[in-house]
Backbone bond lengths (Angstrom), bond angles and torsions (degrees), N, CA, C in turn:
res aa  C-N    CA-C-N  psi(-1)  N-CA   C-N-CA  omega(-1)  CA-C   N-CA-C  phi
1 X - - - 1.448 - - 1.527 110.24 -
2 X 1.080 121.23 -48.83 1.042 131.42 136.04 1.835 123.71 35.30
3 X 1.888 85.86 -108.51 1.192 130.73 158.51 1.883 105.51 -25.67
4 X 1.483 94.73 -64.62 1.990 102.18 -150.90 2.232 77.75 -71.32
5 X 1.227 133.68 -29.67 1.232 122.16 168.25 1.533 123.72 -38.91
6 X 1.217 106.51 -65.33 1.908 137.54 -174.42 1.562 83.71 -50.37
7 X 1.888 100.53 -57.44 1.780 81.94 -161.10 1.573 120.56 -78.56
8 X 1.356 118.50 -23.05 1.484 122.94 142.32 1.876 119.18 -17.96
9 X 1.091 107.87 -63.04 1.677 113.05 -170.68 1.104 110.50 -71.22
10 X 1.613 109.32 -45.76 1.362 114.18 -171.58 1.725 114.21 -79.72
11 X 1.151 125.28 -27.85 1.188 133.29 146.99 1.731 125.28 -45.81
12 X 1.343 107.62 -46.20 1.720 114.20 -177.94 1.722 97.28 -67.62
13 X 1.509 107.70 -45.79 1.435 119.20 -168.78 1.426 117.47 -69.91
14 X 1.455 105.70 -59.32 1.552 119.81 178.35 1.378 111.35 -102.09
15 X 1.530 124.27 66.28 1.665 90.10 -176.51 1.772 136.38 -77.35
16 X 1.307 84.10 28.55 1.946 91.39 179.91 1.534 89.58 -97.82
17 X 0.655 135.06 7.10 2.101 140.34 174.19 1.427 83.51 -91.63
18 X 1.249 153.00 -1.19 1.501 116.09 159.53 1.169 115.58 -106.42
19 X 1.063 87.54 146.79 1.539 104.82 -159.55 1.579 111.76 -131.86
20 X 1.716 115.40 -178.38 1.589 116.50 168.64 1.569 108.17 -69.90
21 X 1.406 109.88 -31.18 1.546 97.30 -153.31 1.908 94.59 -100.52
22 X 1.436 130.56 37.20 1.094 157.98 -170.22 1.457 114.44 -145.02
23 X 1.189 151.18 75.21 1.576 127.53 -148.75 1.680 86.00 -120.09
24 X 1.654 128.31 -19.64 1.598 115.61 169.78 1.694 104.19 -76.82
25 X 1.141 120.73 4.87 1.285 110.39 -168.04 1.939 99.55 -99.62
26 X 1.637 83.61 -37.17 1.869 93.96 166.92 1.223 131.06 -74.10
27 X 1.035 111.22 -29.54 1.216 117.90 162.20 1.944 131.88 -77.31
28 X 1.624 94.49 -11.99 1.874 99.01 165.34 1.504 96.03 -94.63
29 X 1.472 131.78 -12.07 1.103 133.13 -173.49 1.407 94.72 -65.85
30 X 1.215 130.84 -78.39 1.483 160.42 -155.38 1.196 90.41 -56.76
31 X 1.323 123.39 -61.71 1.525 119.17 -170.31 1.643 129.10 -88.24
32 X 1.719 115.90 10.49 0.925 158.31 124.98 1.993 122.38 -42.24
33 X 1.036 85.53 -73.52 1.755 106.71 170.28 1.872 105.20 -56.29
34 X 0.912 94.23 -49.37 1.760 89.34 178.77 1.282 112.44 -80.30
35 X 1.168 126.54 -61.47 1.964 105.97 168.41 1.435 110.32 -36.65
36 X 0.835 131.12 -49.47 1.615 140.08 -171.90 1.712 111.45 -50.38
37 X 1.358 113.30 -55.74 1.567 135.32 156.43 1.366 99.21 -59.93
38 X 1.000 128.18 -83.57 1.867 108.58 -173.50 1.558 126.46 -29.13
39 X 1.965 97.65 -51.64 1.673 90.48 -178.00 1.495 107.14 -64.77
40 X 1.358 121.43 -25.87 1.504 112.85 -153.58 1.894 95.04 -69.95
41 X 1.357 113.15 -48.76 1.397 134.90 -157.02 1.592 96.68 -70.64
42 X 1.455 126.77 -27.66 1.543 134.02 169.02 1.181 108.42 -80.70
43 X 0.906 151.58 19.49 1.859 166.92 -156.51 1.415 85.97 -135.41
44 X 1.084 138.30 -60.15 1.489 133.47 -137.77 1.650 117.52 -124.65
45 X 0.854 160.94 125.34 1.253 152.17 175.93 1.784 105.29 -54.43
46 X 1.678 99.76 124.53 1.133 120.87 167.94 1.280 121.55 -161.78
47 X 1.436 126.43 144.79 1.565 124.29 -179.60 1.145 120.33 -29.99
48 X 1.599 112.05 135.08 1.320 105.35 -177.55 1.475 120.49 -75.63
49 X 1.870 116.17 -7.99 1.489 137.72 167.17 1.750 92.90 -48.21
50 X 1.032 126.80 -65.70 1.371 144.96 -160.74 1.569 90.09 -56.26
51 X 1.344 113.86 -106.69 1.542 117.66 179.65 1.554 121.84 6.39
52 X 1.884 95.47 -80.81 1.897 98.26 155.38 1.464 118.35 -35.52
53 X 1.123 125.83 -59.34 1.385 99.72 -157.04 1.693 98.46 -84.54
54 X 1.211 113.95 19.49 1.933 111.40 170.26 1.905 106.03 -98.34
55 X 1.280 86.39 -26.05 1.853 100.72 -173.97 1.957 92.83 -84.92
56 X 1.377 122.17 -40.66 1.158 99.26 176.58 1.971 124.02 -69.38
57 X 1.686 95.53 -26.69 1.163 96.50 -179.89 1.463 118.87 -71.29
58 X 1.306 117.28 -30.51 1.743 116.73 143.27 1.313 114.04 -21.92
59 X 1.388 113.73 -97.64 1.753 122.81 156.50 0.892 124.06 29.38
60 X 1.957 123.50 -75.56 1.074 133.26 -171.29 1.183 109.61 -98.59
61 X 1.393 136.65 -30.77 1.034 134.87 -176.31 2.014 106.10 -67.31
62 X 1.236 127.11 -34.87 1.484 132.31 169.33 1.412 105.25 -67.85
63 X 1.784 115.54 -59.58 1.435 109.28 164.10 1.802 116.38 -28.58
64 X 1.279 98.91 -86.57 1.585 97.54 175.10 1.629 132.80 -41.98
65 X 0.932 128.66 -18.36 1.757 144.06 120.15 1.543 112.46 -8.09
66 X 1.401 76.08 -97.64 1.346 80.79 -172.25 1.413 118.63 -51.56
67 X 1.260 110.92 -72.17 2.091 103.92 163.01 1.547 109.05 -2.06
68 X 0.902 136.88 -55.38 1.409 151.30 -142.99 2.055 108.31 -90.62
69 X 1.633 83.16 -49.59 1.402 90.77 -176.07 1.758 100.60 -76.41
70 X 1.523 114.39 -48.70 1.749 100.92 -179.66 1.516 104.27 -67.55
71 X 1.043 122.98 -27.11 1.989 112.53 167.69 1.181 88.77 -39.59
72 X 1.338 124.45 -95.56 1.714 137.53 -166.48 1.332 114.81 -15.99
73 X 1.220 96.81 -66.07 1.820 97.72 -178.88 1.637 120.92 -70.05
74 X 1.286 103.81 -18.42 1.841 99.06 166.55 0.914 105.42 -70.72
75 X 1.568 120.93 -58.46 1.443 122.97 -172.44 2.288 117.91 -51.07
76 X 1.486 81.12 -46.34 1.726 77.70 173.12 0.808 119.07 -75.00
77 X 0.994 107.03 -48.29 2.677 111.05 -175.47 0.826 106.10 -103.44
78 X 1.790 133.20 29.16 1.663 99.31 165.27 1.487 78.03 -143.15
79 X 1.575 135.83 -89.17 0.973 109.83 -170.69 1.431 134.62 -60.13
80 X 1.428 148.12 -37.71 1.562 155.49 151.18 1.339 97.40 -16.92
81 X 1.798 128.40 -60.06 1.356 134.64 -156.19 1.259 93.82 -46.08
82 X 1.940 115.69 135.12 1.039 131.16 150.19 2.072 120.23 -70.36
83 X 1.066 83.10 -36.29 1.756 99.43 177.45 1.187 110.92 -85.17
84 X 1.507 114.46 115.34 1.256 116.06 138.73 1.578 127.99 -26.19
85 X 1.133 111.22 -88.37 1.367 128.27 170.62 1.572 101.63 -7.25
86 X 1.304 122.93 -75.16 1.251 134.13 176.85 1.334 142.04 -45.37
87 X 1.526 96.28 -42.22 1.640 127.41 156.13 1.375 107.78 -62.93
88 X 1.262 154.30 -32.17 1.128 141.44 165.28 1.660 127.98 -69.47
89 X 1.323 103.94 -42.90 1.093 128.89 177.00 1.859 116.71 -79.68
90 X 1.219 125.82 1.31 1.045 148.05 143.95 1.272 116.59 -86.08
């Protein structure tokens, strides 16, 4: 969790740090980039076709987030776990 944090900041901060071999960092990028296009496009008169498909691209880009972050945590606390104990309770 950590990790998808660092790449959060460093992404908001640096966004030429995202990269392929970073894909939570591309993915706050992306979903970064679309709030950004929404507020600008809600400032201004534009189709509401347009808007939607900036609010859906939100959507997937948080969808795909998250995907990413419960990957992480299966992969760290459930399968990696040496402990039972722990593995359940995760």
């Amino acid at each position: 969790m950590k990790k998808l944090i660092l790449a959060a900041t460093a992404c908001l901060t640096f966004p030429a740090l995202a990269t392929v071999a970073n894909p939570e960092a591309l993915r706050i990028n992306a979903t970064c980039n679309a709030y950004a296009n929404t507020s600008r496009m809600l400032d201004e008169p534009h189709e509401c076709a347009a808007v939607l498909q900036q609010i859906c691209a939100i959507r997937r880009a948080v969808n795909g987030l998250m995907r990413e972050v419960i990957k992480g945590h299966l992969i760290d606390h459930i399968v990696r776990e040496d402990s039972e104990a722990k593995r359940e309770n995760d």
